[in-house]
Structures are given as C-alpha cells and as structure tokens.
N, C-alpha and C positions, 0 to 999 in steps of 0.2 A: 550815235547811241546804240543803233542795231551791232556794232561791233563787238562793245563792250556783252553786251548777251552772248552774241555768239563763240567769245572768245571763253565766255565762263564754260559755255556749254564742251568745247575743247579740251580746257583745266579739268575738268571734272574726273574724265577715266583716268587720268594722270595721275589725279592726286590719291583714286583708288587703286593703283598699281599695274595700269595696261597704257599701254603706247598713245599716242595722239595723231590724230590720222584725221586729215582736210580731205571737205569734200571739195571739185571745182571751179565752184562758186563760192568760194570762201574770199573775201573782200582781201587785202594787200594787209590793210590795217589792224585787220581782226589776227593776223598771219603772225606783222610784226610786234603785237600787245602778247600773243601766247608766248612766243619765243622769248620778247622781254621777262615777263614775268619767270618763266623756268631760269633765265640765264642768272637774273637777279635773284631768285626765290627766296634764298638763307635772310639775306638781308631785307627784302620786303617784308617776311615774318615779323623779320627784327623789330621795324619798322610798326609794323600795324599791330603788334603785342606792346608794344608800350606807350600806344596810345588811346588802346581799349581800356576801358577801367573796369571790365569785365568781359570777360572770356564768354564769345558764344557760341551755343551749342550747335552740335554737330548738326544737325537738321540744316541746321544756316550756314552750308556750306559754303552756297551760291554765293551771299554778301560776303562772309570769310573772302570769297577767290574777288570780287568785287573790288574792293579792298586792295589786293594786290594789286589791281589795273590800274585802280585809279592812282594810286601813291608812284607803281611805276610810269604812267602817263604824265604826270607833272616831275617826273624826275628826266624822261629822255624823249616824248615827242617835244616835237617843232614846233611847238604850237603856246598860247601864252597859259598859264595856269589854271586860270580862270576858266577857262574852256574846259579842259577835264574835269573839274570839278563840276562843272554844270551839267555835263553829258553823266558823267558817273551820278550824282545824285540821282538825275532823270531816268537811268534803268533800272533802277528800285521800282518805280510806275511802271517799266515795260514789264517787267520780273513780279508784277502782281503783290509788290511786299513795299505798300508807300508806306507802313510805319516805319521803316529804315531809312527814309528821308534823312533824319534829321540826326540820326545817327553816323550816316554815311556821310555828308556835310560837314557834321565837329569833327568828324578824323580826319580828312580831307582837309578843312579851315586847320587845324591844331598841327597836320604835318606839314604847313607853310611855313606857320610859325617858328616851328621848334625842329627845321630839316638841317639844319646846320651841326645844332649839339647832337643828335641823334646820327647823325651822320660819321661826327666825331666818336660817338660813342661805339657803333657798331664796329670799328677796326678795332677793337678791344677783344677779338672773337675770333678764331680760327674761322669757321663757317661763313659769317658774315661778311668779315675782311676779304675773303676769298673767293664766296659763292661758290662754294662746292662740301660735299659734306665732310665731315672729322674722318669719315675712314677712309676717304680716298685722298682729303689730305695728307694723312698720313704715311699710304702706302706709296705716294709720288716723292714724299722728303723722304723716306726711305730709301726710294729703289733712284732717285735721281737726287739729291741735296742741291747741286749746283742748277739745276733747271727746272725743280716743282713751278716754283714761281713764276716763271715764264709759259709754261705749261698752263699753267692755269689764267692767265692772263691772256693766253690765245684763245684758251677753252669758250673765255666770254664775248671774242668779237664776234661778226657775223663773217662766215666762212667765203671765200672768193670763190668765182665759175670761172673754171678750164673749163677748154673744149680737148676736143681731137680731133683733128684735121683727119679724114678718110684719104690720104693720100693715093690710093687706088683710082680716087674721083678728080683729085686737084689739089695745088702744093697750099703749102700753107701759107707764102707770101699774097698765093693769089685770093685764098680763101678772107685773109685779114685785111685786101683791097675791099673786097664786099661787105666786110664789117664796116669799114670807115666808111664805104660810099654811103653806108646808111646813120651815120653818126652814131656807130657802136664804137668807144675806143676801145681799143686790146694792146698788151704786147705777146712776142715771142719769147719762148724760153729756151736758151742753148744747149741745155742735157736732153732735151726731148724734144727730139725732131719733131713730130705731130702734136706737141702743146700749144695753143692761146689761152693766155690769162686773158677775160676780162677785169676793164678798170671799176667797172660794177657791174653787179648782177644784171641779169634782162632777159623777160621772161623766154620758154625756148621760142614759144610759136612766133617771134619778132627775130630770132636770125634767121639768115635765109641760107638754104638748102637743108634744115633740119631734118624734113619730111622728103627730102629727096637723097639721104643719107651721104651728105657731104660730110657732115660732121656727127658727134655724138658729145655727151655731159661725163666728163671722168676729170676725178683728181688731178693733182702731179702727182703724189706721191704713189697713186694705184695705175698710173700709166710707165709704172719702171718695172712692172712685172715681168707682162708680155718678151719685151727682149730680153728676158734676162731668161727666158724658157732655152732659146738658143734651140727651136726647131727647127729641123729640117727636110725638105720635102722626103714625105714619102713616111716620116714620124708618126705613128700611134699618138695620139696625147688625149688626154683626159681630164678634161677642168672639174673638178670633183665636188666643188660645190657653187656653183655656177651663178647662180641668180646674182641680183638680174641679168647678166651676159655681160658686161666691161670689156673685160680679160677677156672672153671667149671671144666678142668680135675685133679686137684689139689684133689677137695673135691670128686671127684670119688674117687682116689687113695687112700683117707684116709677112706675113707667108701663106697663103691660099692651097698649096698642094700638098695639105696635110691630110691624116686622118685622124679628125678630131672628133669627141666625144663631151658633150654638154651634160653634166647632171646634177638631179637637185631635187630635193625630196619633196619638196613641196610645190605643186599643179598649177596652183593660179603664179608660183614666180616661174616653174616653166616657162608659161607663157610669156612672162616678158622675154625672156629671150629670146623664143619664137618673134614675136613682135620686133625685137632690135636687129634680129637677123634678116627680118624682111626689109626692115626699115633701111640696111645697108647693102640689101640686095646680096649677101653670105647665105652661105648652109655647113649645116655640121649634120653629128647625131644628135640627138636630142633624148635624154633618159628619164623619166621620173623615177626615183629610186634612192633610197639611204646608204649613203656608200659604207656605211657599218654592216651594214647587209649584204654588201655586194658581192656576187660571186660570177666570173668572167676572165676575158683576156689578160693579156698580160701589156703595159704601156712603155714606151721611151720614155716620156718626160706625162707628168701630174702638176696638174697646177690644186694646191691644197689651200682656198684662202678659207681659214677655218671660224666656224661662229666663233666670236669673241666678248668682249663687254663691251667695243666700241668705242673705248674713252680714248680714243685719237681721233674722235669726231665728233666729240659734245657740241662743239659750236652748230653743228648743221644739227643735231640733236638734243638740244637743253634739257631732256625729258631725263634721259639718261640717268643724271646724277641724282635725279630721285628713284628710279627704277632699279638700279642697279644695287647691291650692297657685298659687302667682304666675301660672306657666304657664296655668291652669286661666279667668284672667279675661282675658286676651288675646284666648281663644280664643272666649269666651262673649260677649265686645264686638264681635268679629267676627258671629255669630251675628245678634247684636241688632241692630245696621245694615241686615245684612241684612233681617232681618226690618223694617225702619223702609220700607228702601226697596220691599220687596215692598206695604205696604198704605198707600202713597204710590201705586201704581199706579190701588190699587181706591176710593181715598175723590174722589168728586166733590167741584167746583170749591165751594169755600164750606165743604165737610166737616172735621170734625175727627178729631184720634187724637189718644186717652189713652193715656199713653204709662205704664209705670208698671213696677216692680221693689220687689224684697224685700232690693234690698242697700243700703250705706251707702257703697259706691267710688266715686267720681267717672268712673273711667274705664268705670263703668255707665250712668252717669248724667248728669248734667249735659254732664261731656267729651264723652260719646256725641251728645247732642244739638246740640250746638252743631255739632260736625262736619256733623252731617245737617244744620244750618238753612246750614251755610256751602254745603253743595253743592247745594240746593236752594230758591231764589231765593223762592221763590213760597210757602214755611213761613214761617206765623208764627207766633211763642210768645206765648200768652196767659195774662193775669195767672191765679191761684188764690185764690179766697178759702177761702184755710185758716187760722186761726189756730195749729197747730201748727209744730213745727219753725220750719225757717229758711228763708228765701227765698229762693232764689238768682235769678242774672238769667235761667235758665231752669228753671221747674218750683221744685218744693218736695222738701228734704231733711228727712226725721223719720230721728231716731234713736232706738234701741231704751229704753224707759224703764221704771225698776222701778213694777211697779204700777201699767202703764199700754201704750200702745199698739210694735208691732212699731217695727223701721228698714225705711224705705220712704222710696223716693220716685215722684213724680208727674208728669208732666210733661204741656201742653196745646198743640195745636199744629194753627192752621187751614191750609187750601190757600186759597192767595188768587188774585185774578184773574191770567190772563199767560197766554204759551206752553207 
C-alpha cells in the first residue's frame, strides 16, 4: 500500500509538467507502477473516464492518479486482482481521504467487469490504441509510415541494459564469465566489441566490478559514437555537451592519448562525469560552460550529442510523451543548429563533428542537417559503417527496438578545404 502513495507522489509533478525523479529509497514496485501508469497513460484515462459517472475535481488529483494505479495494477502486476483492489482501496486511509473508499472500490469492482468491452473500445482511438499522444502520432506516420508502429510498440516495453566492457581493465569474454559465475545471464554483441546485453535488468550495485570501473551502463545504440570519432593520438576533441560522460569515457577507453575536453553547461551533470571519470580511473578537461557561448581553441574532431526531445527513448522515459509537445521540437531544432553552427567555428580545416541525438524526428535530424550542409559549402557528410538501422543520404537513423538497442541517430560531417 505504501507504494501506491509513493507512486502518486512521483505522478504528481509529471502530471504538472516537470520530469519525475526517484529518490534511493524508492521501492522496485513503486518504480515499476510509475512507469506503468506513464507507459499506459492514454489508455488508463480512457479507462477510468468512462467509469466515472462524474468527473472530479481537480483538488482530487491524488485519487484521479490513484485510479490510474490501481486499473493499471490489475491489468499488468503478477499478482491476482483482488489484491490491487484491496491495497488500492486501503490508500485512500493512508491518503487521509476514506470517503473515496467506496468510490475507489466501484471503479476498481466495475473495471473487472466491463475490462474486456472497454478494452475493445479503447482501440477505436489513435491515443489509446497506441499510448502515445495525437501529435506525435502523427509526426512518426508522417516522417516514417512503414515503422510508426513499430516505433511505438517498442516505445512501450521496458528498455534492456548494455553494459561496456572497460577493456583497458579486462576482455569482454572474461568480464561475461563473471556475470555467469554469479547467475547474471548476458550475451555479446558482434558490431560492438565492448557491448553486453543483459537477458534482464539487475540492479548496477549486484555486478561486479562496477565500482572498480570494469564496466559502465550505455546503450548499443550510443556506444557506436565513440569509434565513429576516428581519433587519433595526439587529437584535440571536444565532447560539447557531455553530461553525464558516456561518450567522453568511452573514447578514452578506445584511445587514451588524446586531448580531450569535457563540457556542459550545467555543474551538478559536470560532476557526474567527474565521478565516471574517477570511477574508470580516466581524466580529460573538464568545462562548465554553454558552448553557444563558447569562445577558445580550435578542435580535430567534436562530439555534438545535442539536447533533443528524446523520443528514441520513451521507454526508459514514459514521462516524455506527456512532457513533450509539437511546439517543444521547433524550438529544440532551433537550439540544435545552433549549436552545429557554434562548433563549425572551433573544428579546424580537415576536422570532424559527430553529430548525434536520442530522437527519431527528422526535423532533428536528417532535415536539420541537410539545412546546415545547404548553408555551409565547405561540410561534407561522410558515409557510416554501421550495420544497424537505415541509412539515410545523411547520417544513420535506428529506431527504438524490443530487446535491443535505443532510437538514435548519427550523423558524420568533415570541414573541407575553401574560404
């Protein structure tokens, strides 16, 4: 029952428009009821609007998000029905609001009954059918017809953990003997020498060597960066917006006599990378600073992974598809340009920028770059040898896949000789 409270208390800035953010002590359960409810949301609404016979007011948030828990708890925990319904009635008493007893109870009784036709019903809906909202349904049937669907039907699983093998420390066959010795299973993946997929999640502090920087938590799809920088000693480079450090200790591990430069505007994600850095026993530079601001050197290669909307990682994010809206990617394409054209400044004649993002929009990606190669004569886009995803005539588009790596794309791009 304490879950369901604390899960509300999570929902809450969410549903008022700011991110959801666990503290340590946040129970497994409480974890995977927040995420449920986000992943579901459209369809919960659905759900618990057409079993209200009146609408309540906003004060009553708390049983509003209640509501959600409970409807999704007898749709996907493990557990028999009855059970959520009994826990969920009983946090109206913890929640100081026992006249909702009996009101949380007949929805909860009435969505047993009637989960079948309502169920049937709610594919009637873009939103519902889908869980996710009408504008970013539609901007995905737009900018991809033959794999919205897919897209979105990854968006709703729960995301898998890579690792990366620190191969500076130990190979990765040796690293995945020590997962089994402890009845962790994993496999290899053969485009990415230092990938382990686990077969499920597990928390970090249960593998071993994490805190002795054997390994680290990154994607597939954000572990194809680093080599595709293609530094080499003695290289300037500059990770431009760095937090938390992935990429920055990644392309250590693959080349160490560099001269790297870590930055990021914001102090407390400095620190994590400060932190990852110790944690893997590496060092770079370390900047706080807005690289729109920036004014310095000049680099060989930039690594650009630029703020985006994210949506090639709703699943580790459910909050997303409520936070984000149309408006929201205009403004962050804008941003990103920007940002193209600031380390267009700094990268010498011959240098490259990895251009790179966590969404699946075009008007992130691709669209974005081609605009920058139209106004800047002297970029060229360079092929990728990646076998994933699909190729476009600039950069590489992956999209989110079950059981397998984020949506991402890539993009590679030299300064050539001229004015």
């Amino acid at each position: 029952m304490r879950e369901y409270k604390d899960a509300i208390f999570h929902l809450m800035p969410v549903i008022r428009g700011n991110m959801m953010k666990f503290s340590e002590g946040t129970s497994p359960l409480c974890k995977q009821i927040c995420f449920g409810v986000l992943r579901y949301y459209f369809e919960l609404i659905f759900f618990r609007n057409c079993l209200l016979q009146k609408k309540l007011p906003s004060k009553h948030l708390d049983i509003n998000l209640l509501l959600l828990c409970g409807i999704y708890s007898i749709c996907h925990l493990k557990r028999p029905a009855h059970a959520s319904v009994d826990a969920v009635v009983e946090t109206t008493v913890r929640m100081n609001k026992s006249w909702a007893k009996g009101l949380v109870n007949a929805v909860m009784r009435n969505f047993q009954r009637q989960r079948s036709s309502l169920e049937e019903a709610a594919k009637g809906f873009p939103e519902t059918r889908f869980n996710h909202p009408d504008w970013l349904i539609d901007s995905l049937k737009e900018s991809w017809p033959k794999n919205a669907e897919e897209i979105m039907v990854a968006n709703n699983q729960v995301a898998p953990m890579t690792l990366r093998v620190n191969k500076q420390k130990i190979t990765v066959s040796q690293y995945m003997c020590k997962l089994r010795d402890q009845g962790i299973a994993c496999i290899g993946l053969s485009d990415l020498p230092q990938a382990v997929r686990l077969t499920s999640p597990a928390p970090v502090e249960s593998l071993p060597g994490f805190h002795d920087g054997l390994i680290s938590i990154q994607d597939e799809a954000s572990q194809l960066v680093a080599p595709l920088v293609n530094a080499r000693p003695g290289h300037k480079v500059l990770d431009a917006c760095a937090a938390p450090g992935g990429k920055t200790c990644h392309l250590l591990e693959l080349q160490p006599d560099i001269d790297l430069t870590a930055m990021d505007r914001d102090g407390y994600r400095l620190e994590q990378i400060r932190s990852n850095l110790q944690r893997l026993r590496l060092s770079c530079k370390l900047m706080k600073e807005d690289f729109l601001s920036h004014s310095g050197s000049h680099f060989d290669r930039i690594i650009l992974d630029a703020p985006c909307s994210a949506t090639g990682v709703i699943r580790r994010h459910p909050d997303i598809k409520l936070l984000r809206s149309k408006r929201d990617i205009e403004e962050l394409s804008s941003v990103q340009i920007d940002l193209l054209r600031s380390a267009w400044q700094y990268l010498v004649c011959g240098g490259e920028i990895i251009y790179s993002t966590c969404s699946v929009l075009p008007h992130e990606n691709e669209y974005l770059l081609k605009k920058f190669i139209d106004e800047e004569r002297r970029a060229i886009p360079l092929p990728l040898k990646i076998t994933r995803g699909i190729r476009m005539k600039i950069g590489h588009q992956l999209f989110p896949q079950i059981n397998g790596h984020d949506g991402f794309y890539i993009a590679r791009i030299r300064k050539g000789e001229g004015e």
